[in-house]
LOBA-697755 format. One record per atom (N, C-alpha, C): residue in one letter; x, y, z. Coordinates in steps of 0.02 Angstrom, whole numbers, padded with zeros to 5 digits, always signed. Example, Ala and Ser with C-alpha at 12.3 -4.5 7.8 and 13.67 -1.06 7.14 Angstrom:
<pts>
a+00660-00284+00390a+00615-00225+00390a+00660-00165+00390s+00642-00112+00354s+00684-00053+00357s+00645+00002+00394
</pts>
This chain:
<pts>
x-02980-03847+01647x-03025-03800+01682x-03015-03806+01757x-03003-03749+01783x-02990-03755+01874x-03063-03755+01908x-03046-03801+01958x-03122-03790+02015x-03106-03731+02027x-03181-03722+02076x-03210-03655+02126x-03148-03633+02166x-03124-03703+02192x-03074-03702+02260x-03001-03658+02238x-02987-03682+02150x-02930-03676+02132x-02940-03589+02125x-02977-03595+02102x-02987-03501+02076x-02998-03467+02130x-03030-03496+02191x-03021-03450+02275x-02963-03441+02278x-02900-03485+02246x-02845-03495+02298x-02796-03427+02240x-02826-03450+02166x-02794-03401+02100x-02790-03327+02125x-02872-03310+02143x-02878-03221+02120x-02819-03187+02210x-02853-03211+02272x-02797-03175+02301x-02723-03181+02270x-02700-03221+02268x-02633-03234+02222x-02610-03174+02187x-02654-03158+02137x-02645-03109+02076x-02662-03037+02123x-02726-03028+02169x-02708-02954+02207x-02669-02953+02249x-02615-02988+02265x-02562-02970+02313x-02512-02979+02261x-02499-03005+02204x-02444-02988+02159x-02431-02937+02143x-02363-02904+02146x-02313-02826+02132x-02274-02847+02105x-02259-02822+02016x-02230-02817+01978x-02174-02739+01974x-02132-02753+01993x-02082-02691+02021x-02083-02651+01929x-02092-02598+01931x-02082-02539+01874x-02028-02480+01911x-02018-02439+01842x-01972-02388+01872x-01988-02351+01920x-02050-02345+01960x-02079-02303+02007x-02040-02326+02085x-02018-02393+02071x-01996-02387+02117x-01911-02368+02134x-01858-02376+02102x-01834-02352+02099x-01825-02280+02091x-01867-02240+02066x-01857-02167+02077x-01877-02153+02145x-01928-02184+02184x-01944-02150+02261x-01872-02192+02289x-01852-02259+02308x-01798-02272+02324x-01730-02223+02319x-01723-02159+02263x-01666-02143+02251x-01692-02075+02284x-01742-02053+02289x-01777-01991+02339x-01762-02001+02408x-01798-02075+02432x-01769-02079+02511x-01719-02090+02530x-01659-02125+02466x-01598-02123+02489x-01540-02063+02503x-01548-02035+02478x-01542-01958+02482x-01536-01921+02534x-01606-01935+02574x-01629-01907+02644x-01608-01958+02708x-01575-02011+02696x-01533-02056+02762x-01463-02041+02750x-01454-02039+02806x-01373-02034+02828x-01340-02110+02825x-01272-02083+02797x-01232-02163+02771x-01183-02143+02810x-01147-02210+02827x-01090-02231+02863x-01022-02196+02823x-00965-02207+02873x-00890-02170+02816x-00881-02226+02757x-00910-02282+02770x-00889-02316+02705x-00966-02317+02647x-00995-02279+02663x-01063-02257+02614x-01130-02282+02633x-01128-02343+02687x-01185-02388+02693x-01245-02330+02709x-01303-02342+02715x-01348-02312+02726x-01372-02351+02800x-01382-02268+02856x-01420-02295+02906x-01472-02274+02911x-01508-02320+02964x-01560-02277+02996x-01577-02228+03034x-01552-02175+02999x-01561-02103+03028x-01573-02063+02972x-01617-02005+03019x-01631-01969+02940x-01557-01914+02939x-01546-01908+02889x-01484-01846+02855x-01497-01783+02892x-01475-01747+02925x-01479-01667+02945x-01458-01622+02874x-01475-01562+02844x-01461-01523+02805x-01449-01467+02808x-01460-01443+02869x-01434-01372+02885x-01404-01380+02965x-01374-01328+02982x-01324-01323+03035x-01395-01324+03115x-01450-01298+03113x-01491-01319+03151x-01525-01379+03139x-01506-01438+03102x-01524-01511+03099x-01586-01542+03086x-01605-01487+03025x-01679-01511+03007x-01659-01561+02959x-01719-01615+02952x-01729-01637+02917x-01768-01632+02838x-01795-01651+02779x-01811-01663+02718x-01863-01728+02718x-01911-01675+02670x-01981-01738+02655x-01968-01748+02582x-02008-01795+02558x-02040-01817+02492x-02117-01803+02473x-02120-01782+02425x-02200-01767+02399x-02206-01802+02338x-02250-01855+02365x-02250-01890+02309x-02338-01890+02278x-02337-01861+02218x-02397-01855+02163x-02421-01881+02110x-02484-01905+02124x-02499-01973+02076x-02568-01963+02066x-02632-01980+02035x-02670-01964+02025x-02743-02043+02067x-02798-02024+02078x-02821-02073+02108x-02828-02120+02076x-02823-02209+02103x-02787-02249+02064x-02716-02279+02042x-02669-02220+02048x-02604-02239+02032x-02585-02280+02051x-02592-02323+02093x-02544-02335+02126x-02477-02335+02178x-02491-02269+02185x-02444-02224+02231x-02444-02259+02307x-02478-02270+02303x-02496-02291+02376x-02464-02364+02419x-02470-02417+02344x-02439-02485+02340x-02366-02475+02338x-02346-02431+02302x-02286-02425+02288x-02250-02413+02346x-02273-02356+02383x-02235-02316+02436x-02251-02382+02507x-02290-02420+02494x-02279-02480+02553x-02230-02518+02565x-02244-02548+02501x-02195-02600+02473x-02108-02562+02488x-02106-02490+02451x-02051-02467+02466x-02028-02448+02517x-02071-02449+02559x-02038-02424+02654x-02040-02494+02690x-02088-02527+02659x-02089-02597+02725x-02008-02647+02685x-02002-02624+02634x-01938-02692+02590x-01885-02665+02588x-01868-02581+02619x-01829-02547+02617x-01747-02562+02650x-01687-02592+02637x-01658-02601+02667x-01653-02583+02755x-01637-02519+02748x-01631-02489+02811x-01701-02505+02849x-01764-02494+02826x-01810-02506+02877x-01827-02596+02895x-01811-02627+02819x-01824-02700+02845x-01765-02747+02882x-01743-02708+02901x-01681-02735+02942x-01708-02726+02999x-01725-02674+03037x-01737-02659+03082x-01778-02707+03139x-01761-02714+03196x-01785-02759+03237x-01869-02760+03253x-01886-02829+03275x-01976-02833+03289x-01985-02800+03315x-02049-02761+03284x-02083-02713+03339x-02056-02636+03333x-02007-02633+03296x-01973-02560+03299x-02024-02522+03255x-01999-02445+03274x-02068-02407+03224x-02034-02363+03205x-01975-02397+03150x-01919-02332+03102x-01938-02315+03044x-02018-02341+03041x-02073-02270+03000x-02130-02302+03010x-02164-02269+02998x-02234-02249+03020x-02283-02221+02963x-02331-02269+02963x-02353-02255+02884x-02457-02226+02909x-02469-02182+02903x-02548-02166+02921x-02579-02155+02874x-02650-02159+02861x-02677-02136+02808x-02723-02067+02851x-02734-02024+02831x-02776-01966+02860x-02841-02000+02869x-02862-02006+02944x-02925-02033+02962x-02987-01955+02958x-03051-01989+02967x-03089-01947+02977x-03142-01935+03019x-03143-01883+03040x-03142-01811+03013x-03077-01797+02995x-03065-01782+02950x-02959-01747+02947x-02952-01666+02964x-02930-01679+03049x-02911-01622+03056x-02836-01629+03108x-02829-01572+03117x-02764-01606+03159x-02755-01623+03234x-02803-01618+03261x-02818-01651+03310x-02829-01747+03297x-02875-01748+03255x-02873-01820+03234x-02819-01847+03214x-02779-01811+03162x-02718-01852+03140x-02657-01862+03188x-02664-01807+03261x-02597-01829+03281x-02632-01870+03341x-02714-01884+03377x-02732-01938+03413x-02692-02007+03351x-02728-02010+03312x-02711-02071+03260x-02629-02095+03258x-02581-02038+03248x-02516-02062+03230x-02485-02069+03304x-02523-02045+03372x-02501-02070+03427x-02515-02145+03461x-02558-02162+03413x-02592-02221+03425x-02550-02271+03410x-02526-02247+03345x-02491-02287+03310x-02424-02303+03325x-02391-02238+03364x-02339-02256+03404x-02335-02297+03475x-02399-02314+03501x-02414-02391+03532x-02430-02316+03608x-02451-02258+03581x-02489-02203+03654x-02558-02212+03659x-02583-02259+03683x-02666-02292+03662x-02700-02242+03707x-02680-02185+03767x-02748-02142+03787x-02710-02051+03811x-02759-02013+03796x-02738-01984+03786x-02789-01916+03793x-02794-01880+03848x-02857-01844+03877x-02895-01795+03818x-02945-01793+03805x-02977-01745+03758x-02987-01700+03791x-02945-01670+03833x-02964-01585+03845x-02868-01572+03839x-02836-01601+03817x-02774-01577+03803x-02750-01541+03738x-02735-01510+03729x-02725-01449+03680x-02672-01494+03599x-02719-01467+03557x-02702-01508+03499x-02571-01495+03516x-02583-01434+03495x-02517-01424+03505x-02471-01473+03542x-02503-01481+03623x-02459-01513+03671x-02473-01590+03636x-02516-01622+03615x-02524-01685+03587x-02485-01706+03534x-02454-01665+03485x-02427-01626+03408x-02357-01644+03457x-02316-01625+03518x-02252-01604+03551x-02249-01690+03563x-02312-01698+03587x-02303-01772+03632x-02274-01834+03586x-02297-01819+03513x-02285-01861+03461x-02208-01870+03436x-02202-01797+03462x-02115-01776+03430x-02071-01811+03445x-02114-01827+03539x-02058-01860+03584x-02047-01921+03566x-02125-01951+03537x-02134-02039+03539x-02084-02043+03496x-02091-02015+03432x-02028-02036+03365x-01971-02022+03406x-01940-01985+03453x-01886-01969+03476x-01841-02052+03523x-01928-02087+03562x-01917-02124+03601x-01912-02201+03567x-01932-02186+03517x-01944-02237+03446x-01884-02263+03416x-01839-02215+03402x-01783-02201+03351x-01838-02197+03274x-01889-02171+03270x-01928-02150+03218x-01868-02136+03158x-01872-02143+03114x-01830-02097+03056x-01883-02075+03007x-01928-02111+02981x-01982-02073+02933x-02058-02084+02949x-02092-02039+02931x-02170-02034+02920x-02197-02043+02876x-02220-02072+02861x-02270-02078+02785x-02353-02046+02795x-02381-02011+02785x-02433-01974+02783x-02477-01982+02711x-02523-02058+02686x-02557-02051+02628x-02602-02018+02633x-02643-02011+02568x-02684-01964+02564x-02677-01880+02587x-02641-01863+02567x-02621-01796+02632x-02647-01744+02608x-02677-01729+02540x-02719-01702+02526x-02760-01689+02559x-02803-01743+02584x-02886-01726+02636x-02867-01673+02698x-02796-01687+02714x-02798-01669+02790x-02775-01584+02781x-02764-01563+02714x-02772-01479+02742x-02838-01463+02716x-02896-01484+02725x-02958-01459+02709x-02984-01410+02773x-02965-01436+02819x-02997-01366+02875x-02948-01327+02911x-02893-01319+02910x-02839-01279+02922x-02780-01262+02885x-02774-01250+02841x-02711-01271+02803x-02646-01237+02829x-02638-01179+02845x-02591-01141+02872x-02569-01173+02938x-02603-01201+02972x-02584-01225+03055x-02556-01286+03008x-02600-01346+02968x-02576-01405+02984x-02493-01392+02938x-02497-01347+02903x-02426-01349+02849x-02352-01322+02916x-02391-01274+02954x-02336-01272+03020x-02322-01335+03048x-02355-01375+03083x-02360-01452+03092x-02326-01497+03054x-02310-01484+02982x-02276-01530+02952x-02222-01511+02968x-02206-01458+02969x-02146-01425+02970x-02106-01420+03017x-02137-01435+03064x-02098-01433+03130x-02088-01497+03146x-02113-01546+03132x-02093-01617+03120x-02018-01634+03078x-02007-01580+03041x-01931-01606+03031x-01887-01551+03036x-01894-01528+03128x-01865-01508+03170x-01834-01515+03220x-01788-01502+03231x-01765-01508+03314x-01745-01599+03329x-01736-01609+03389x-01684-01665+03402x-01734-01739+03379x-01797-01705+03379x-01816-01765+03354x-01850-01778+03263x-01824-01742+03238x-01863-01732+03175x-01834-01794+03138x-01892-01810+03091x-01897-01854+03035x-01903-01844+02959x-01883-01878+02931x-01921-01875+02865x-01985-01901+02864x-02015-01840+02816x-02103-01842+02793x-02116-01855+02733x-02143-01894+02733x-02165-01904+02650x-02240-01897+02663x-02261-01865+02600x-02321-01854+02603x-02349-01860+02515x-02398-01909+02517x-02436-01938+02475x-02527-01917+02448x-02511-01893+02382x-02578-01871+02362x-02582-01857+02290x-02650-01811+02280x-02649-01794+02226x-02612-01727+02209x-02630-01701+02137x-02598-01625+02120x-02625-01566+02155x-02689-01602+02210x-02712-01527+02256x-02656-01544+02316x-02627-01603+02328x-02548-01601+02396x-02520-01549+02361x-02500-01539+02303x-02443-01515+02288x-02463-01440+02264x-02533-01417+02263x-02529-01351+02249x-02538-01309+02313x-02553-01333+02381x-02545-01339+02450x-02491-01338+02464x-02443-01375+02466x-02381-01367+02505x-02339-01308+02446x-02367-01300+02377x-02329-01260+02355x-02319-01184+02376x-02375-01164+02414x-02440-01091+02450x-02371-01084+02488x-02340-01119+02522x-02301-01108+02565x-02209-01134+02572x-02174-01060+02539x-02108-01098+02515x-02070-01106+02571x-02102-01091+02645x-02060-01142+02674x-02068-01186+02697x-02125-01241+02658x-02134-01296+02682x-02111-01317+02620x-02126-01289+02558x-02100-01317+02488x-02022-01337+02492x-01992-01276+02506x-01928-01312+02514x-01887-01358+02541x-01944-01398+02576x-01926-01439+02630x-01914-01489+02585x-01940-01511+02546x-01976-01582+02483x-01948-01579+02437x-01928-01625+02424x-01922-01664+02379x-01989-01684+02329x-01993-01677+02258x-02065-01703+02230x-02051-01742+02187x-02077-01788+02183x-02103-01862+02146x-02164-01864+02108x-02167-01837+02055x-02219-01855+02006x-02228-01920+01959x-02263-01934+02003x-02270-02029+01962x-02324-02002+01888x-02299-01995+01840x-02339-01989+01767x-02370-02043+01744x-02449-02027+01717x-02477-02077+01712x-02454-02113+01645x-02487-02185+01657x-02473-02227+01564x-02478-02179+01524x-02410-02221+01475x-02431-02187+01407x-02419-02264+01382x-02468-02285+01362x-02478-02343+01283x-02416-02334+01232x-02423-02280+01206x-02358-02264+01164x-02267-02275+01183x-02283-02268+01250x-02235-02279+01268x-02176-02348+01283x-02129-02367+01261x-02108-02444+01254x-02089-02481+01323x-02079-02425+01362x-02082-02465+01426x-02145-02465+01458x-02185-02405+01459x-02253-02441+01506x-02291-02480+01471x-02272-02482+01397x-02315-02533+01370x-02304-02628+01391x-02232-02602+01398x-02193-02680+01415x-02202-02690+01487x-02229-02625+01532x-02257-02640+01605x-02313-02690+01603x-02351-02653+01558x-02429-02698+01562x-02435-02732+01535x-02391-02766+01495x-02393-02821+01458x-02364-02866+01507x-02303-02861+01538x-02270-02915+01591x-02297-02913+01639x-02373-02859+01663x-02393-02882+01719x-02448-02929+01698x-02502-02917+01644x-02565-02967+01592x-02505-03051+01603x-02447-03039+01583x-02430-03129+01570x-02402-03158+01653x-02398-03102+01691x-02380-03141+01769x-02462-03163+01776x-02486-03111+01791x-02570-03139+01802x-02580-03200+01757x-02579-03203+01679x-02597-03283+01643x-02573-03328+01669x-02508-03321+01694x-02457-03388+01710x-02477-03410+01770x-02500-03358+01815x-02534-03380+01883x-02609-03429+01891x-02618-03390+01841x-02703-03441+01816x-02717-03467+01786x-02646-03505+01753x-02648-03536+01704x-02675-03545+01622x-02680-03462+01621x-02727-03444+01569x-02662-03445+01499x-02683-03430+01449x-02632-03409+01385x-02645-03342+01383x-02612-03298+01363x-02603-03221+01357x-02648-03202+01300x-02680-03142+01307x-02713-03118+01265x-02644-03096+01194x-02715-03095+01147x-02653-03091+01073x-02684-03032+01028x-02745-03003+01056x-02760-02929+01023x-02721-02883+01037x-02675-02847+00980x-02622-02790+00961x-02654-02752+00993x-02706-02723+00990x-02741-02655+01024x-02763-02648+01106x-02730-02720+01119x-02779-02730+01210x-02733-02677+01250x-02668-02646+01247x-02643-02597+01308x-02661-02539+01276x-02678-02505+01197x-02691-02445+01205x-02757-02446+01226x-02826-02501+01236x-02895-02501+01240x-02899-02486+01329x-02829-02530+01353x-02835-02534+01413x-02818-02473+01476x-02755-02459+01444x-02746-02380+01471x-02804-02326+01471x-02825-02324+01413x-02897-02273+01391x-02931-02293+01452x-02944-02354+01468x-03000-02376+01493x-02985-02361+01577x-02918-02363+01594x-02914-02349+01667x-02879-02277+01668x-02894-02252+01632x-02879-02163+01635x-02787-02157+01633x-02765-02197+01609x-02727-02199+01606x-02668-02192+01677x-02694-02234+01722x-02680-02237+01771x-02657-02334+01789x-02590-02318+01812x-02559-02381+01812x-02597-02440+01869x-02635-02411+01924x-02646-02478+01966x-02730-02487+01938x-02760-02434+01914x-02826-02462+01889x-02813-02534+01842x-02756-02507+01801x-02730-02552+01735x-02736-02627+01763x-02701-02630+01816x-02678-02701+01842x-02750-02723+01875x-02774-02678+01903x-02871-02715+01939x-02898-02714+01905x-02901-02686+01818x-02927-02712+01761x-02912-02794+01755x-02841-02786+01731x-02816-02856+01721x-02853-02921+01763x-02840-02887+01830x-02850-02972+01886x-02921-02973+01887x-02999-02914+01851x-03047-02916+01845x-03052-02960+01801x-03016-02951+01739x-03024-02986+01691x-03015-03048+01689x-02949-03077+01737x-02955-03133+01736x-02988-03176+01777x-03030-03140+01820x-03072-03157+01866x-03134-03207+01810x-03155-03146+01768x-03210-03175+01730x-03182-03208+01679x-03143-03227+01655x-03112-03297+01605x-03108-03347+01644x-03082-03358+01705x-03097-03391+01742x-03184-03420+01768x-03219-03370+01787x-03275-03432+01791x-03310-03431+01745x-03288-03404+01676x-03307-03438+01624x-03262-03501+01604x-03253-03546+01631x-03200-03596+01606x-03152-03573+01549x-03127-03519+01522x-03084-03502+01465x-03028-03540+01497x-03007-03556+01425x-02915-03572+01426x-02874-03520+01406x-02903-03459+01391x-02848-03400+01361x-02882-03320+01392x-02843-03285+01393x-02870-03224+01406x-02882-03176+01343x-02954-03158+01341x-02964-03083+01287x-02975-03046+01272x-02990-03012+01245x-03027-02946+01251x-03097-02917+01284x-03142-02984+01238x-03202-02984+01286x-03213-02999+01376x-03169-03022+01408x-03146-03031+01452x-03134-02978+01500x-03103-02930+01462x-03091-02846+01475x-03136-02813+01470x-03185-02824+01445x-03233-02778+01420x-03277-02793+01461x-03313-02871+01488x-03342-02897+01544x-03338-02862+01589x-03261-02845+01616x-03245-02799+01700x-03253-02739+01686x-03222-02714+01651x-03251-02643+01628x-03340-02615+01627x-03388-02685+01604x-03454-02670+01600x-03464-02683+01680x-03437-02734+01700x-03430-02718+01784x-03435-02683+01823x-03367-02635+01813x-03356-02583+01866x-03393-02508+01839x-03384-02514+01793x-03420-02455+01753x-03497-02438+01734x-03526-02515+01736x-03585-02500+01722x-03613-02467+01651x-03572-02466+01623x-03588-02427+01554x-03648-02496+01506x-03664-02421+01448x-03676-02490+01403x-03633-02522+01349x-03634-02557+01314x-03607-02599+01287x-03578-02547+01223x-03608-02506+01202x-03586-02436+01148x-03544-02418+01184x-03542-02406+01229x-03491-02333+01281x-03436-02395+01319x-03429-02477+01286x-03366-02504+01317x-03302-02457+01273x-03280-02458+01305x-03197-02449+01287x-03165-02513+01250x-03174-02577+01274x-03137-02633+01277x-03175-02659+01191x-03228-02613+01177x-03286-02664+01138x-03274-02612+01076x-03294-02547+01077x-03320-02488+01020x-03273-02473+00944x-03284-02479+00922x-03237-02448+00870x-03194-02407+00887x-03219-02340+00870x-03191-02289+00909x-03175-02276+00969x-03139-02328+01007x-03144-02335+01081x-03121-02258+01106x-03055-02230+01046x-03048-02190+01083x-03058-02121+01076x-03127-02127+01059x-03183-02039+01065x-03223-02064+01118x-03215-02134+01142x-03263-02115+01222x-03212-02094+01281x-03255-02050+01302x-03215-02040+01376x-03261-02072+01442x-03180-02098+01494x-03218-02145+01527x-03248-02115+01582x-03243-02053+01585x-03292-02033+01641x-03345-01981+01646x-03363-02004+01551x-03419-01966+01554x-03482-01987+01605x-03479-02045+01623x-03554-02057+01674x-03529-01984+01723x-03489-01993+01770x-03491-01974+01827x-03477-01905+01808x-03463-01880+01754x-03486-01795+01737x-03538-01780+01733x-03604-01836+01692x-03670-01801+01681x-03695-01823+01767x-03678-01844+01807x-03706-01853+01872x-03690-01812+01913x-03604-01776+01903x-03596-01699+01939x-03644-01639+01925x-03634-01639+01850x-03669-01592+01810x-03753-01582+01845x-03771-01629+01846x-03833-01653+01870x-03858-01635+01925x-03806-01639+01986x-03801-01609+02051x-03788-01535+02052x-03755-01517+02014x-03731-01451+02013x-03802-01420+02004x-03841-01435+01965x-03895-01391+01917x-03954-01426+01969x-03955-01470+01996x-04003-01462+02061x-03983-01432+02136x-03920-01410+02130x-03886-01374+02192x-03937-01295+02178x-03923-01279+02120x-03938-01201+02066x-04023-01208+02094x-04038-01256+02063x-04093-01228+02061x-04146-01235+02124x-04108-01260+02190x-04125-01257+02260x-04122-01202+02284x-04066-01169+02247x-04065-01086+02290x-04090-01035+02250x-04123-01057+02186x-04161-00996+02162x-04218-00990+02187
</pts>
């Protein structure tokens, strides 16, 4: 049985553990694509030109909330050959999440910030601020942008900010854009085929249980986590189809299931990990009752896991209604 001290030192351990799946290799073979290689093939740090006026090519990468998309695309730009080579302090990408308010005034104060432009007059015209940025990546040797969440940020302009993307992989200083979200990124940039054609798209598909490799994902990520905490592996046949169900079938819920779970075997002194264990974090985060576990029910799978937060929309909706009658 581990002390207090040992299990402080266990659970960060297990949330900074990345178990590499095919996700990453498919965005790796997207951004490789979009860098320019040497005559003997190497890949540099520059982004690829594709047409005879020297624009550059984004990535749209689509994943659902939860996926994981987000971990992935870090890990894959900060471990990236070409970018982790690159000297201290260099900024040969640039990774933002859309701050808020998300408009585009905010996002290009934010990504100027980030290019180390800390002031910057608020009576200056979003546009000339939008040019000023162009230059920093220019003065940078910038090669890519990463833009998460990018969804939020066409909520109050969409037509201006989709020009904005677009002109970002323009002219002497353009980059590659990747831009990260859900299936409303991608029915947005689709409104407009000449920003669509700019992209590249990456649909990260959620778990399938059935499936022999994501099943063998979440199974080799459950025994890195045991081995870390010294636990023994769970041995119920049914724990990845109960478990997928249970995180919507979404790969990084799966894994903050897992390190929940072994959170609570842990200060229950267990020597093994199990089901009930799963079902613990699940009554956790979910709040459900003990009928409506996933991890617990017979029929785990005629519950759906988000019926709470439908009868609570539902709920709002029909007191929205009946405010304005």
């Amino acid at each position: 049985m581990n002390t207090q001290s040992q299990n402080d030192q266990i659970l960060p351990r297990l949330r900074n553990l990345y178990v590499k799946n095919p996700r990453d290799a498919a965005f790796a073979e997207h951004l490789n694509r979009l860098l320019k290689r040497s005559p003997s093939g190497d890949l540099l740090p520059e982004a690829a030109r594709f047409t005879n006026t020297g624009e550059t090519r984004g990535i749209m990468v689509i994943d659902g909330p939860s996926g994981g998309k987000s971990t992935m695309l870090q890990r894959g730009l900060s471990r990236h050959p070409v970018f982790a080579g690159c000297a201290d302090g260099a900024h040969s990408y640039i990774g933002a999440t859309v701050p808020s308010p998300a408009t585009l005034k905010s996002m290009s104060d934010h990504l100027l910030t980030l290019t180390g432009y800390l002031s910057t007059s608020a009576r200056r015209e979003v546009w000339s601020k939008w040019e000023m940025l162009k230059q920093r990546f220019l003065m940078l040797n910038t090669v890519a942008l990463w833009i998460n969440e990018a969804h939020d940020l066409f909520c109050a302009d969409k037509d201006l900010i989709l020009r904005a993307v677009k002109s970002l992989m323009q002219g002497e200083s353009a980059v590659i854009v990747i831009l990260s979200g859900t299936e409303k990124l991608a029915e947005i940039v689709r409104s407009d085929p000449q920003v669509q054609r700019r992209f590249s798209t990456l649909i990260l598909p959620p778990v399938d249980a059935e499936a022999e490799a994501d099943r063998d994902d979440i199974l080799d990520i459950i025994a890195a986590h045991c081995e870390i905490a010294g636990l023994d592996e769970p041995t119920e046949a049914d724990l990845v189809d109960r478990l997928v169900h249970a995180a919507r079938r979404r790969f990084r819920l799966c894994i903050e299931y897992s390190v929940m779970a072994i959170e609570q075997a842990l200060q229950q002194g267990a020597d093994h990990l199990d089901m009930h264990h799963f079902a613990a974090a699940w009554s956790l985060l979910e709040g459900n009752e003990i009928a409506r576990n996933v991890l617990l029910a017979d029929e785990w799978w005629q519950i759906d896991p988000d019926w709470a937060s439908q009868i609570k929309l539902a709920a709002a909706r029909s007191r929205r209604r009946r405010a304005k009658a």
